[in-house]
C-alpha positions as CSV (number, residue, x, y, z in Angstrom):
1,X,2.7,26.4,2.9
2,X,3.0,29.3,5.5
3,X,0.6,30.1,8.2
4,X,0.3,33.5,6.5
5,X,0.2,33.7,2.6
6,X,2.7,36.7,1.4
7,X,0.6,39.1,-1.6
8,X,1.4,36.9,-4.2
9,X,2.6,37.7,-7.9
10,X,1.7,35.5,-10.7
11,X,5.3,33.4,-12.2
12,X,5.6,34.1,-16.2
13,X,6.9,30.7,-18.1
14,X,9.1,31.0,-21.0
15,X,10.8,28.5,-22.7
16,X,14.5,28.6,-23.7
17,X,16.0,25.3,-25.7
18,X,18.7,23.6,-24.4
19,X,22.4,23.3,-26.0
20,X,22.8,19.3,-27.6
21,X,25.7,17.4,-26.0
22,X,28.2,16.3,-28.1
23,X,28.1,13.4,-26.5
24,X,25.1,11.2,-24.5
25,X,25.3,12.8,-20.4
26,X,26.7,9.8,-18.2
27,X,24.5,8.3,-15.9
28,X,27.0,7.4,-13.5
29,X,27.1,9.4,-9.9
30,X,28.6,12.6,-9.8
31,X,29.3,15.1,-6.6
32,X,26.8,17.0,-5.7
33,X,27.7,21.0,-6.1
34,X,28.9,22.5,-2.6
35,X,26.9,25.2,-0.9
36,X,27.1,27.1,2.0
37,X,25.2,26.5,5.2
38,X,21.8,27.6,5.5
39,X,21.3,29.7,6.6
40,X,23.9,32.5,5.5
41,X,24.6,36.5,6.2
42,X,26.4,39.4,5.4
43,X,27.3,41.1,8.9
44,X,25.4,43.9,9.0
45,X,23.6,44.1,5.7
46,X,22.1,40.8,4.2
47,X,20.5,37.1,5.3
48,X,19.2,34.4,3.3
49,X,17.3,31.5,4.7
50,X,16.1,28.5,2.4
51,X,13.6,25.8,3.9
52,X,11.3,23.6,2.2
53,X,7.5,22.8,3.8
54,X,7.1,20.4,4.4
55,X,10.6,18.8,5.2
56,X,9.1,15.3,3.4
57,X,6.7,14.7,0.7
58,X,4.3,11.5,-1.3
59,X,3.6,11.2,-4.8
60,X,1.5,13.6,-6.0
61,X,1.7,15.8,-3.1
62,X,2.0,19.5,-3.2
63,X,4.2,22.3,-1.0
64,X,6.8,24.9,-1.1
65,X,10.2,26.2,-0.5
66,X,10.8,29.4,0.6
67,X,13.4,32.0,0.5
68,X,13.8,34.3,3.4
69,X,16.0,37.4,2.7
70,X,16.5,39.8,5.4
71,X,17.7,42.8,5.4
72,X,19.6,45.3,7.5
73,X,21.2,48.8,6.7
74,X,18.8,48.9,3.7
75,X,20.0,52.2,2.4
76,X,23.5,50.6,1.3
77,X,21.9,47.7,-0.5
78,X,20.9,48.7,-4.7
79,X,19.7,46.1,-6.8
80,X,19.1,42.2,-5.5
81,X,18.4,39.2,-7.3
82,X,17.3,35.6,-6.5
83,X,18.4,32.9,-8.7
84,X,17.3,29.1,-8.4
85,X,16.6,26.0,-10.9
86,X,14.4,23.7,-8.9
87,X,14.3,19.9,-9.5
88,X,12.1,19.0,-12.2
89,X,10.2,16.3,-10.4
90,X,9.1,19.4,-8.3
91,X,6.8,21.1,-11.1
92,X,6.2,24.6,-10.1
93,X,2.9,25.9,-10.1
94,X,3.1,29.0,-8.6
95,X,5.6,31.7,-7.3
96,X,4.4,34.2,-4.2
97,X,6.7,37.5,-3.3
98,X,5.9,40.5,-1.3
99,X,7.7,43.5,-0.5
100,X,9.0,44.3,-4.1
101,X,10.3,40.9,-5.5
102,X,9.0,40.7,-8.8
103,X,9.7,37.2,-9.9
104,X,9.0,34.6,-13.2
105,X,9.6,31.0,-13.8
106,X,10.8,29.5,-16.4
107,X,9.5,26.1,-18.2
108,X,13.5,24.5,-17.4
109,X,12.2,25.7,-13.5
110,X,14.7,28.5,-13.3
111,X,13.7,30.8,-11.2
112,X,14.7,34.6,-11.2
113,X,13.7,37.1,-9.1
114,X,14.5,40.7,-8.6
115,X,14.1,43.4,-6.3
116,X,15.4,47.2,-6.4
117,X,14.9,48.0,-2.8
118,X,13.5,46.1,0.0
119,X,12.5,47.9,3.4
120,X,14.3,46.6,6.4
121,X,12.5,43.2,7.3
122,X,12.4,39.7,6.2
123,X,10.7,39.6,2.7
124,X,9.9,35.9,1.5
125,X,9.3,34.4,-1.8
126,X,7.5,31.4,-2.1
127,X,8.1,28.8,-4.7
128,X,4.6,26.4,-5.1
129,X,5.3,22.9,-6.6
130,X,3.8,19.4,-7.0
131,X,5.9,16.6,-6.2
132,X,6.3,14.2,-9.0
133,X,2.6,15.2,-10.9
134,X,3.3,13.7,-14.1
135,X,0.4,11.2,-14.4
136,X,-1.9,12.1,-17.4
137,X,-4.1,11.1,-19.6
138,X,-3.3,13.5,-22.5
139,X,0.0,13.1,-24.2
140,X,2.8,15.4,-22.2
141,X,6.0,14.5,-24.8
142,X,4.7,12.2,-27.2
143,X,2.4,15.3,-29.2
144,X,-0.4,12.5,-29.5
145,X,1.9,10.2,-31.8
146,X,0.7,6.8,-29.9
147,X,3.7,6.8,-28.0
148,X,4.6,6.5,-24.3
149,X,5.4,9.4,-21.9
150,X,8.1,8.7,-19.9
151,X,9.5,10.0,-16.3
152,X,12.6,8.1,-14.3
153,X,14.6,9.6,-12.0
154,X,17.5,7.2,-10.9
155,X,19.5,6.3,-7.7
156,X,22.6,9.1,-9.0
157,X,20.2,11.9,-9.5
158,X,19.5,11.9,-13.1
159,X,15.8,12.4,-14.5
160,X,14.9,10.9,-17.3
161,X,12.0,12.2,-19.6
162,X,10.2,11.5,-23.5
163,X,8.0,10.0,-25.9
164,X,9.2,6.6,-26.3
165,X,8.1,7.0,-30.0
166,X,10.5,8.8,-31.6
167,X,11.2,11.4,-28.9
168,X,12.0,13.8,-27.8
169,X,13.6,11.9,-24.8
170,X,15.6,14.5,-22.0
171,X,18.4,14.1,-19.5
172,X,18.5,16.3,-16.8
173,X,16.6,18.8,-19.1
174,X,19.4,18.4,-21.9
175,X,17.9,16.8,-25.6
176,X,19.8,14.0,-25.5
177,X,17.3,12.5,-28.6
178,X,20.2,11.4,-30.9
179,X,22.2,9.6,-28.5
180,X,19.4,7.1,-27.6
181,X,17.3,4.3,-29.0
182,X,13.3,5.1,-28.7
183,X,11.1,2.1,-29.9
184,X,7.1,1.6,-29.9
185,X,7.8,0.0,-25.6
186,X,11.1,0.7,-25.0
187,X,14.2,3.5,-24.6
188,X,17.3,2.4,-24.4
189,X,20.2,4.9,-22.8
190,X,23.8,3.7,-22.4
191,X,23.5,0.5,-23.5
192,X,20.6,-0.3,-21.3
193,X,17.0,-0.6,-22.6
194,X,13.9,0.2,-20.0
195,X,10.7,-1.3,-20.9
196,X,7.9,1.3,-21.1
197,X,4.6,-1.3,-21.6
198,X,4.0,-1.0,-17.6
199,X,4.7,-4.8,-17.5
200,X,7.8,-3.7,-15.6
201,X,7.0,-2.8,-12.1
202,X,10.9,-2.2,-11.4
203,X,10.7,-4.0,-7.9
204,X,13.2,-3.0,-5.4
205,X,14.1,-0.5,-8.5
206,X,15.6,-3.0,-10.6
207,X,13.9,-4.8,-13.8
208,X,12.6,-8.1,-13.4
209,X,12.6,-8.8,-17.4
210,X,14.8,-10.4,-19.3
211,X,16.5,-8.4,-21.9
212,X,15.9,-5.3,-20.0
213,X,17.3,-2.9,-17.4
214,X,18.7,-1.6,-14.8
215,X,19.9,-4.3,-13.4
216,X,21.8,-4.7,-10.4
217,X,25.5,-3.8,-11.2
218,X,24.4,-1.5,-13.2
219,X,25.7,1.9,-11.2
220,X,23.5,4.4,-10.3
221,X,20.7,3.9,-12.3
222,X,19.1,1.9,-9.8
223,X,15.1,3.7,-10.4
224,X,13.5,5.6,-7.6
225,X,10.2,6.9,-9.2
226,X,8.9,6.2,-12.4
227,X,5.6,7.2,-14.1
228,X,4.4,5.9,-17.5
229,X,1.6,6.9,-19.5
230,X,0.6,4.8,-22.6
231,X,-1.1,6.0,-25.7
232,X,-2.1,4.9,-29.0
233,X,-3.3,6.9,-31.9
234,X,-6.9,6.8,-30.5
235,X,-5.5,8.5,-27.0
236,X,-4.7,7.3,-23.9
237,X,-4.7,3.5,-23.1
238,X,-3.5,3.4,-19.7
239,X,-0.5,4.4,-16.7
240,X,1.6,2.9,-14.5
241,X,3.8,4.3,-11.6
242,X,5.4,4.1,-8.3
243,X,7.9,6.1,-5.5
244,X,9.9,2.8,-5.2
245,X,12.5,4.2,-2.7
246,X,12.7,7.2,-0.6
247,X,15.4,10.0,-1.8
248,X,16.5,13.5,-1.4
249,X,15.8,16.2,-3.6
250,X,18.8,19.5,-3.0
251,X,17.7,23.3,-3.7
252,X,20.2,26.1,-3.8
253,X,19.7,29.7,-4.2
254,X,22.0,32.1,-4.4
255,X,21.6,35.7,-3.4
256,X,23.3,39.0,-5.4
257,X,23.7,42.2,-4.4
258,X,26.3,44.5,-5.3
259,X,29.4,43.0,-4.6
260,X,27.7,40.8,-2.3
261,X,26.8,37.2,-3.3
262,X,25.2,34.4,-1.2
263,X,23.8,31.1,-1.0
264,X,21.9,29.0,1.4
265,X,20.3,25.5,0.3
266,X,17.8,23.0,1.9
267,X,17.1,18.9,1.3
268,X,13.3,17.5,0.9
269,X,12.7,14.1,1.4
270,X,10.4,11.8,-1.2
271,X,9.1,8.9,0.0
272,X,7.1,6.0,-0.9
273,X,3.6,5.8,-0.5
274,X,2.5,2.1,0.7
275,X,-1.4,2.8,1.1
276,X,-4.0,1.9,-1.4
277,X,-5.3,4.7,-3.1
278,X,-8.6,5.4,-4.7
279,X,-10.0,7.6,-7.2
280,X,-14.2,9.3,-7.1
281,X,-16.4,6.9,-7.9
282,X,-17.9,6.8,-12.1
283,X,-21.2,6.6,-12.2
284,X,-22.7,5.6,-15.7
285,X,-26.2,4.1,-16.8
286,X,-26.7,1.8,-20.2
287,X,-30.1,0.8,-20.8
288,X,-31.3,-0.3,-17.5
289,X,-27.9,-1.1,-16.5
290,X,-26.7,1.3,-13.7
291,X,-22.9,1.0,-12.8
292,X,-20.5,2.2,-10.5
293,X,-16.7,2.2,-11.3
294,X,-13.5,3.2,-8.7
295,X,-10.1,2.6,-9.6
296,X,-7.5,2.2,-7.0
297,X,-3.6,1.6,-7.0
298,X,-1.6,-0.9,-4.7
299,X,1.6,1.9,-4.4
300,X,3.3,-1.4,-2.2
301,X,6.0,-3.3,-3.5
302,X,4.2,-6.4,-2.5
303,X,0.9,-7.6,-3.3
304,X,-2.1,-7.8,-1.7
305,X,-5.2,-9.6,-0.8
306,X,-8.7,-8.4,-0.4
307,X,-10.2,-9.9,2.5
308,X,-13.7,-8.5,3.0
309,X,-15.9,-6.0,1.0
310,X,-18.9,-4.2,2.8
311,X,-21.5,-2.3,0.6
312,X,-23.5,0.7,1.9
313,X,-26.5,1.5,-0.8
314,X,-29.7,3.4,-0.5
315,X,-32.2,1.2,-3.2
316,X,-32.5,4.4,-5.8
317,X,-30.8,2.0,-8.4
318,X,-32.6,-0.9,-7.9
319,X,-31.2,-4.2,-7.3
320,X,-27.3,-4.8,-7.2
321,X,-26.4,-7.9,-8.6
322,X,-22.7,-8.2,-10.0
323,X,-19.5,-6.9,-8.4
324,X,-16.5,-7.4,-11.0
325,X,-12.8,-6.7,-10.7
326,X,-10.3,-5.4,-13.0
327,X,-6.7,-6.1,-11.9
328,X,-3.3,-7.0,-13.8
329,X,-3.9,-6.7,-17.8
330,X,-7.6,-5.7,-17.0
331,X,-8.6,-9.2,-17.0
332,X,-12.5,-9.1,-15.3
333,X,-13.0,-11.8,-12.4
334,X,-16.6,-11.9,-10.5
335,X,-16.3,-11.4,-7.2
336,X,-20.1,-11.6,-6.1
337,X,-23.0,-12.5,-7.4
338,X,-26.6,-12.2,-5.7
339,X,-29.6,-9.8,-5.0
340,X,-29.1,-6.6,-2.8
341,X,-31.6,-4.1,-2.5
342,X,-30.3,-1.6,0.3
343,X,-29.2,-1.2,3.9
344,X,-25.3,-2.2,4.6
345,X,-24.1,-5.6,4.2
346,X,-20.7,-7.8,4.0
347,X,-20.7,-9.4,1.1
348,X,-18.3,-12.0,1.2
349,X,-19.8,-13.1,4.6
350,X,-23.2,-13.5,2.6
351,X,-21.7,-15.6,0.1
352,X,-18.1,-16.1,-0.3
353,X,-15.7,-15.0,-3.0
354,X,-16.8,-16.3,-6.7
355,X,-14.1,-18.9,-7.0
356,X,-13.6,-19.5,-3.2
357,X,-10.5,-17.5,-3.2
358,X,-9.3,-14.1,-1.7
359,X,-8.8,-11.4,-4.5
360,X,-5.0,-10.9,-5.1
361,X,-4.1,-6.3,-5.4
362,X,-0.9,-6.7,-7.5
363,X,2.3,-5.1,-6.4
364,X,2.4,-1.8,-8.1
365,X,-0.4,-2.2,-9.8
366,X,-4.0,-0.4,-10.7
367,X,-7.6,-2.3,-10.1
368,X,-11.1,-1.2,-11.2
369,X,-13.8,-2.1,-9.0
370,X,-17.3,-2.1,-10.7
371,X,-21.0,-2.3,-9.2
372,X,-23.7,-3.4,-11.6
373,X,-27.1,-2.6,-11.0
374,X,-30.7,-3.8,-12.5
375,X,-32.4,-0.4,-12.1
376,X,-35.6,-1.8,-13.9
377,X,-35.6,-3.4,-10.5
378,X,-35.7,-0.4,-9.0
379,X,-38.8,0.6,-6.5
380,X,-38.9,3.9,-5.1
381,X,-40.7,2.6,-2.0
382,X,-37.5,0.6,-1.1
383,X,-34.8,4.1,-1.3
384,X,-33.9,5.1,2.6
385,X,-33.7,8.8,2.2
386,X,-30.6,10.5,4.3
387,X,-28.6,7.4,3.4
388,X,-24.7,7.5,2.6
389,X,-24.0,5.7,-0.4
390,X,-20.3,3.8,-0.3
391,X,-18.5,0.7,0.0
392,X,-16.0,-0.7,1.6
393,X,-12.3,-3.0,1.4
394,X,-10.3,-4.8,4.2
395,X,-7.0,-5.1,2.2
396,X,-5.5,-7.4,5.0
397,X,-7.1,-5.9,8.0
398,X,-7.0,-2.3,6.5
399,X,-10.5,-0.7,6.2
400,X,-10.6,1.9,3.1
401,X,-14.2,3.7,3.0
402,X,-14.8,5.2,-0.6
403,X,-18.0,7.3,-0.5
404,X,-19.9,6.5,-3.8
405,X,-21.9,9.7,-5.3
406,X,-24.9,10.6,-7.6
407,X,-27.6,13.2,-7.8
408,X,-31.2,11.6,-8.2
409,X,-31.6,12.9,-11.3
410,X,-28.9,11.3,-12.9
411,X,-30.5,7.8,-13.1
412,X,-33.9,9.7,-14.7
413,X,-32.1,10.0,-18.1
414,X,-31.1,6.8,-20.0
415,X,-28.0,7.1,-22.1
């Protein structure tokens, strides 16, 4: 975002339906549409800059692009509008104008703006977004029908969105619900059926099950990002997703005034995020069972090993005695067992992995790591006040601190 935020006015949503092809959209590349450079002027009476911030973007990450209109001879300019539909990966949030924009959003991410008269400066409107957001545990498409929300942009451009149950499934923000197969774990567009269970991991963006797709040969649906959340008629049952490969995203907007029309366009990069990423700690107590509970995701294409796990814990829930993961299919291994009161401590240096081996972190793929504690152990003499409760992971010579936090009254109440 700018150094200095413009007055900002709030973005209206609205939504408008979308025609039905007559016939399913082709997945196959097309040409992207020609712009001019950016930026671009009128001599003597308009400019329009486009840029996004930043330039390149992770998963989940949030910034802008802003339009820059400048001005000159302001008295022979009338009415001005902005017109731009932004990428749907790029889910607005918010739109910020000053100097007499008034602008709205729709839910397709079209983006109108216009102005009567603007004094004669730069005026900027700023477009908020969240880059590829579309991990949730409540139902986005599927209307809580136990189905699977689905989000896939490919190598050629085309996003891909739905409930696998049923629908509605969208291309490139057309209903394209009659010209493709949805089952309970599966869509299938153009012949080629995606598996939507999360077994997939779509390594190197290609399927690696049989019976399903892409697969290489198949042009321009190699998969850059997908995101999968799974439901059942209870609610949510779990997600899976990944930036496999960086790629570009293209904006254009175009500029009217009068007679005058411009345009002026700008490229952001998505990339892949290879770090391990964690979640706040979960704390929860049954009985006299205190627990602890992180999940984390491996976003690397290739798996990895925990090598070392340190614990930082004060003694005000007693004595911790398990530590269990939760990996591929949520199948639970032990990875410690013993007595630890407080202080800091490694571990796997004090007794080795349960099983002898190193922990595997699956490629693509989520862990849960839980903390059980025996708080009938607990003594109040042993709890070192001032004390930073966390824990540690050396994921192959990687140290990832996750700070682990409770108020003292929430162990008082059993629940």
């Amino acid at each position: 975002t700018p150094s200095s935020s413009p007055s900002s006015s709030p973005s209206s949503i609205s939504s408008e339906p979308s025609p039905k092809p007559s016939t399913v959209p082709s997945t196959t590349p097309s040409s992207s549409p020609s712009s001019s450079p950016n930026p671009t002027n009128t001599p003597n009476t308009l400019s329009l800059e486009t840029s996004f911030n930043p330039s390149e973007i992770l998963q989940g990450n949030v910034g802008s692009i802003i339009y820059k209109v400048t001005t000159h001879q302001a008295e022979n300019i009338g009415h001005m509008s902005i017109t731009s539909t932004l990428d749907e990966i790029l889910q607005i949030t918010n739109i910020a104008s000053s100097d007499g924009w008034d602008c709205s959003a729709s839910n397709d991410q079209f983006i109108d703006c216009s102005a009567s008269s603007l004094p004669e400066k730069s005026t900027l409107i700023t477009v908020h977004f969240s880059a590829l957001s579309f991990e949730s545990t409540y139902p986005i498409s599927c209307d809580n029908k136990g189905g699977s929300d689905f989000f896939i942009k490919f190598e050629n451009g085309s996003f891909l969105r739905g409930c696998s149950n049923g629908g509605p499934v969208y291309l490139d923000g057309t209903d394209i619900t009659e010209f493709v197969s949805t089952k309970r774990n599966s869509v299938t567009l153009n012949g080629i059926s995606l598996d939507l269970t999360c077994e997939d991991r779509f390594p190197d963006g290609w399927s690696e099950l049989d019976g399903y797709g892409p697969k290489q040969g198949d042009e321009g649906m190699k998969i850059h990002f997908f995101q999968i959340n799974r439901f059942n008629q209870r609610g949510f049952i779990k997600s899976c997703g990944n930036t496999i490969s960086s790629f570009t995203v293209d904006n254009t907007v175009t500029l009217s005034a009068d007679s005058n029309s411009l345009s002026s366009s700008d490229t952001l990069k998505v990339n892949p995020d290879s770090e391990i990423k964690f979640t706040e700690s979960d704390f929860f107590i049954r009985g006299k069972t205190a627990s602890i509970k992180t999940n984390f995701l491996n976003n690397d294409s290739a798996s990895k090993t925990i090598s070392g796990l340190w614990v930082c814990f004060d003694g005000s829930l007693g004595l911790l005695n398990n530590v269990n993961l939760k990996c591929r299919d949520w199948d639970m291994i032990n990875l410690w067992t013993g007595v630890f009161i407080n202080n800091c401590e490694e571990l796997s240096a004090k007794s080795g992995w349960t099983g002898g081996t190193e922990p595997t972190i699956y490629a693509n793929s989520g862990c849960e790591i839980e903390f059980l504690f025996d708080l009938k152990k607990r003594d109040p003499s042993n709890v070192i006040l001032d004390f930073k409760n966390s824990f540690s992971l050396d994921v192959e010579g990687v140290i990832y601190d996750v700070p682990c936090n409770w108020e003292s009254e929430d162990f008082t109440q059993e629940n």
